[in-house]
C-alpha positions as CSV (number, residue, x, y, z in Angstrom):
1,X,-13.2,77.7,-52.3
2,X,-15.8,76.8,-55.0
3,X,-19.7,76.3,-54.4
4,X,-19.2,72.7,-55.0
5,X,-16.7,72.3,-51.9
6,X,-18.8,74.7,-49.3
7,X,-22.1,71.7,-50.4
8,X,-19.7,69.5,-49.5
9,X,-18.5,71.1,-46.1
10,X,-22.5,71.9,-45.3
11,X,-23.4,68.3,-46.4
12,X,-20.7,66.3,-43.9
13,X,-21.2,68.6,-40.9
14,X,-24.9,67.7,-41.1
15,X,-24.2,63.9,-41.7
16,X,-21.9,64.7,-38.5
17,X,-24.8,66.2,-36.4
18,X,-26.5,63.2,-37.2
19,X,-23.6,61.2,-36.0
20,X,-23.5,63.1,-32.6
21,X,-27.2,62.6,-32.1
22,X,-27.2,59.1,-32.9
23,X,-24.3,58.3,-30.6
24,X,-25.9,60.3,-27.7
25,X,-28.8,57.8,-27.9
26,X,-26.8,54.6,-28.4
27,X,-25.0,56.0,-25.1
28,X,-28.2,56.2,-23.1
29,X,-29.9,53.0,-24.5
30,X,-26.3,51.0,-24.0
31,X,-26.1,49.3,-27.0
32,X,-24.6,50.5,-30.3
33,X,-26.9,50.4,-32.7
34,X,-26.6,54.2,-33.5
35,X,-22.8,53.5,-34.0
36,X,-23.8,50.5,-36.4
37,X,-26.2,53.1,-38.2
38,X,-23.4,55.2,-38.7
39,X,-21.0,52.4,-40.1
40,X,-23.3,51.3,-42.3
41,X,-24.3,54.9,-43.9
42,X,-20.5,55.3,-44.1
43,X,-19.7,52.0,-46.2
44,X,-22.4,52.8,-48.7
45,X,-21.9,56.9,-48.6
46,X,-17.9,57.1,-49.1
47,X,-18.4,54.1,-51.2
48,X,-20.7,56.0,-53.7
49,X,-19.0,59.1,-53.6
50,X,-15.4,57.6,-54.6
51,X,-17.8,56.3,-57.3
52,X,-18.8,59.4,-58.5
53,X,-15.6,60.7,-58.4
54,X,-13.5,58.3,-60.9
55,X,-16.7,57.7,-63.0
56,X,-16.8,61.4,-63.7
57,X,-12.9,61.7,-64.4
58,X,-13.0,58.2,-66.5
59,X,-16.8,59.3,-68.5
60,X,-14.8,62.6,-70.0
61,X,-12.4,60.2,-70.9
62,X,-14.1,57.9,-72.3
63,X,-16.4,60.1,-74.5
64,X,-13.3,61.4,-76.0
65,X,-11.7,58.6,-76.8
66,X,-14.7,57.1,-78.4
67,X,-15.0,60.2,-80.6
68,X,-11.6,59.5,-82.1
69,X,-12.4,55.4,-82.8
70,X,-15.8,54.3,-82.0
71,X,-14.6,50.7,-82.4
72,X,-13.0,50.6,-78.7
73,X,-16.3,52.0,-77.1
74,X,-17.2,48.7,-75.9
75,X,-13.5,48.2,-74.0
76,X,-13.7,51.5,-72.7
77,X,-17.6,50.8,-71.5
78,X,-15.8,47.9,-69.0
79,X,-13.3,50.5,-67.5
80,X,-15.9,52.9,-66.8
81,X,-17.9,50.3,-65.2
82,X,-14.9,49.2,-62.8
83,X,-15.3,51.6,-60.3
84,X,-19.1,50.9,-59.8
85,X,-17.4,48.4,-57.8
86,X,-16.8,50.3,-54.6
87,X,-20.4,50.6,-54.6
88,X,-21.2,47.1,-55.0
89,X,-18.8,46.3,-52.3
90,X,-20.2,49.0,-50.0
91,X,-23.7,47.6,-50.2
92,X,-22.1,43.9,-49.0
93,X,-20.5,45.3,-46.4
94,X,-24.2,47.2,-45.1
95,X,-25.5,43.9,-44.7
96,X,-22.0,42.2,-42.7
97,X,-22.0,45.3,-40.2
């Protein structure tokens, strides 16, 4: 297990605490607004982190392929900006929960 995946591990079971805590008080006060807390930090979080993910695996990518012909660098600029997408769409859907 790399150092990257035990951040990762630490980082969701504190994100999960906060969950847990949040739903205790949505519990007591009878509404859900802990629950909609939680949806909306989970639309933008996963949304950003899928993100992250293909814009690393596309930017290698794309700096390669930019080092063999420069002239495609602004065709390649429109794929890496594709998955910024999720992020766009996580954001809308913050605001509809």
């Amino acid at each position: 297990m790399t150092k990257y995946n035990k951040i990762a591990i630490v980082a969701v079971l504190f994100a999960l605490a906060g969950a847990a805590n949040a739903q205790e008080v949505a519990a007591t006060a009878g509404n859900n607004e802990g629950l909609s807390a939680i949806g909306k930090g989970l639309a933008l979080g996963l949304g950003a982190v899928g993100t992250g993910l293909a814009q690393a695996r596309i930017g290698s990518s794309l700096v390669g392929a930019v080092a063999e012909d420069p002239s495609k660098f602004g065709q390649l600029l429109l794929v890496f900006l594709l998955p910024e997408t999720l992020v766009i769409l996580g954001f809308v859907g913050l605001f509809l929960i």
